[in-house]
C-alpha positions, 0 to 999 in steps of 0.5 A: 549526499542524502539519499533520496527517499522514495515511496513503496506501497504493497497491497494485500487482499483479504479473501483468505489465510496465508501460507507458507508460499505467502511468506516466502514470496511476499511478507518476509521479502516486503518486511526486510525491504521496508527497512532499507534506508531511503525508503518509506513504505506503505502496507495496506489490507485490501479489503475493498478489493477482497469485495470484488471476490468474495461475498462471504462476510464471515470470511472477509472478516475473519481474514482482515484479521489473519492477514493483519496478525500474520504481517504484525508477527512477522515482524513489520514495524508499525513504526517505521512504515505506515499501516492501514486498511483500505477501507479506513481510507475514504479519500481513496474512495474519492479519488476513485471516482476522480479517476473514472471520470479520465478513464476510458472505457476501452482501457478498462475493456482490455484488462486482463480480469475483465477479459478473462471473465468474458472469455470463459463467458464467450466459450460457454455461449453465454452474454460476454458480460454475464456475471461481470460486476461493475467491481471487476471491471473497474478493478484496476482504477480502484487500484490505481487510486491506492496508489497515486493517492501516496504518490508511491514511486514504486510498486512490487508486484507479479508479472500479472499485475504489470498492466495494471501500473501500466494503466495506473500510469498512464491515468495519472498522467492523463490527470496531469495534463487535464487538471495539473495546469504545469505541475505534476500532480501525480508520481508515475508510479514504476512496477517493481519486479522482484525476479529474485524473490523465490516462488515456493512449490506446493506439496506437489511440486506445482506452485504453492496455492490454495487453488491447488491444495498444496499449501504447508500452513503458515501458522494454522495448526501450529507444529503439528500441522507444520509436520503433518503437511511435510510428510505429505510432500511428494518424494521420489521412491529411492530408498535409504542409502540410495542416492537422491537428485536434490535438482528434482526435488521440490523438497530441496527448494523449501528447504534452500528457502530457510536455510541460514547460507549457501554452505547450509543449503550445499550440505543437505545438497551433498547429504541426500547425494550420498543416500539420506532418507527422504523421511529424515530429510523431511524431519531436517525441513520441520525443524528449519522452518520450526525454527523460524516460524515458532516464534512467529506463530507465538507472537501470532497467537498473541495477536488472535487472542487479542484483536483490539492491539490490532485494531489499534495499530491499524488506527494509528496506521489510518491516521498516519496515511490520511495526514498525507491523503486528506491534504493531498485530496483537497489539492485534487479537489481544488485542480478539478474544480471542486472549490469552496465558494469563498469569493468570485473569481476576478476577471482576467483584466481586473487590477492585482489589487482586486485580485488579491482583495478576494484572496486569503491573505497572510499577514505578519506582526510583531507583539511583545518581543515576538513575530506572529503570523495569521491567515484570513479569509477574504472576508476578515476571519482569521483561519490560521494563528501561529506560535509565537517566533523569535525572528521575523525572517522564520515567520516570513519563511513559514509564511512562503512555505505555506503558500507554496506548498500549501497544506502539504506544510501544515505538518509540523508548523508553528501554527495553532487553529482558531476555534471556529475555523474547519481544517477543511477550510484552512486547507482550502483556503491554501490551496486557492493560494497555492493556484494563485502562485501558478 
């Protein structure tokens, strides 16, 4: 039995540089699971989100780059799962606004970054929306619309991100039941909730996290300052010899989230219960995570030295997510109303034969010894050619196919286009006939 392909979509903003804590709990977890079977998974940088929290140019620019280098690096085959900046999207942008436009208000009032912010605004005695920009408060459609526009079917995130899948879900089914006349345009996308995932302490025992400046670099630094950050990590004050509680020791939680197995992780476990310096503990971790990252960061290097293999990667990514996003878009545009002006509309009691006279229309023939098919427009001009076929029964069946699945069939098919005819049009001359099948 085949196994059924689902979609995973990760998203990652742009606002700063990651660490170790990043890796540990997100990049390195997202990779390996991009690699299961069944699986098709989209990563994203989130940089039209970074614009919500910062406005500092320089630094939105600069951690596009970090970020991208960082996932690269670490292993994410560009190949096997499609890779691509936010902002390369316009169709995302676009649905956006369609999705405003079913929102409520009183949702986006009850999400938790906007009610944070009025909050603090509140308590301070100042206007509840003083500071409060029209980014953060429609923060969750924006991210609604990063996923529903792949139709992801499962999303991993923190617990704080929960409500929004939630609010996600619940848009899109409002879509549905305006716009979707029977059929489910959009996938309910599902939060995924990764409790096994480690989430690394910082220097301080606290969660790992720039706000707490407690972070260990990832790459920044390099080997030098890989060690410099582990000697800085807060020990107890028992000396050589004497014997250390590894269950008290943050130390011991970074180190069991390198460690190769649970025999390696016992081992330094029963070590430091039998008296090992915390300083030679300290140069066991440096060793465990050089080990891992060195490597990396080397690749990591390459990549800064060479940002246009980045861009170029990310391009390619581009063009894969909008092969999936532009036809799916003009779908979208079509159910809410947003059609080309290609013919009247029949009224409902006109004859069949009216009705399909203002239709585009497929027509199969036969030419020297091979089976063709065409799409026209309602007036004659031909929109669609395809290749030459050996059977008539496999035109006829990419003929159904294009009409039922519109231009969502477009990939992969023997077709050619004519040299005055738009994809635009083509797609949306698919779409009429897909709604004509309603």
């Amino acid at each position: 039995m085949a196994t059924k392909t689902e979609r995973v979509l990760t998203g990652i903003t742009t606002t700063g540089t990651p660490h170790l804590g990043n890796y540990v709990g997100a990049i390195r977890p997202a990779i390996a699971a991009s690699r299961a079977p069944g699986v098709e998974s989209f990563f994203f940088l989130a940089d039209y989100h970074a614009l919500i929290k910062c406005d500092d140019p320089a630094r939105i620019e600069r951690s596009r780059l970090e970020i991208a280098a960082t996932w690269l690096a670490a292993g994410l085959d560009t190949q096997r799962v499609t890779f691509y900046r936010q902002s390369d999207i316009p169709e995302i942008t676009e649905l956006t606004w369609l999705l405003t436009c079913v929102t409520a208000k009183g949702q986006m009032n009850r999400a938790h970054a906007y009610k944070a912010a009025t909050d603090v605004n509140a308590a301070a005695g100042e206007d509840i929306d003083a500071g409060v920009t029209m980014g953060l408060y429609c923060y969750p459609i924006l991210m609604a619309a990063d996923i529903l526009m792949f139709n992801a079917h499962r999303v991993p995130v923190g617990r704080d991100q929960v409500q929004h899948i939630e609010m996600a879900r619940d848009v899109a089914q409002r879509f549905n039941h305006l716009f979707g006349a029977g059929r489910e345009l959009f996938v309910l996308p599902q939060a995924e909730i990764e409790e096994a995932v480690a989430t690394l302490p910082g220097l301080d025992g606290r969660k790992m996290s720039k706000s707490y400046d407690n972070t260990i670099p990832l790459f920044e630094g390099g080997e030098k300052g890989l060690k410099e950050a582990v000697a800085r990590i807060v020990t107890d004050s028992r000396l050589p010899g004497e014997p250390k509680d590894p269950d008290s020791s943050h130390l011991v939680t970074i180190f069991e989230a390198f460690a190769a197995d649970d025999a390696a992780r016992q081992a330094f476990r029963d070590e430091l219960r039998t008296g090992l310096a915390w300083g030679e503990a300290k140069q066991r971790l440096v060793a465990l995570i050089e080990g891992e990252l060195g490597p990396l960061r080397a690749r990591y290097a390459e990549l800064m030295a060479h940002p246009e293999r980045i861009e170029e990667a990310l391009q390619e990514g581009a063009r894969k997510a909008r092969a999936v996003a532009t036809p799916f878009l003009a779908e979208l545009r079509h159910a809410v109303g947003l059609r080309p002006m290609v013919a009247v509309a029949a009224p409902a009691k006109a004859k069949a034969a009216t009705a399909k006279a203002v239709l585009p229309d497929f027509k199969q023939y036969r030419e020297g010894g091979a089976f063709f098919f065409k799409l026209t427009s309602p007036q004659g001009a031909v929109l669609l050619q395809s290749t030459p076929m050996a059977e008539g029964r496999e035109a006829g069946a990419w003929v159904k196919r294009l009409k039922t699945e519109g231009a969502a069939a477009l990939e992969g098919a023997p077709v050619q286009w004519d040299a005055s005819a738009e994809r635009a049009q083509v797609e949306a001359a698919l779409a009429t006939l897909v709604a004509a099948q309603d």
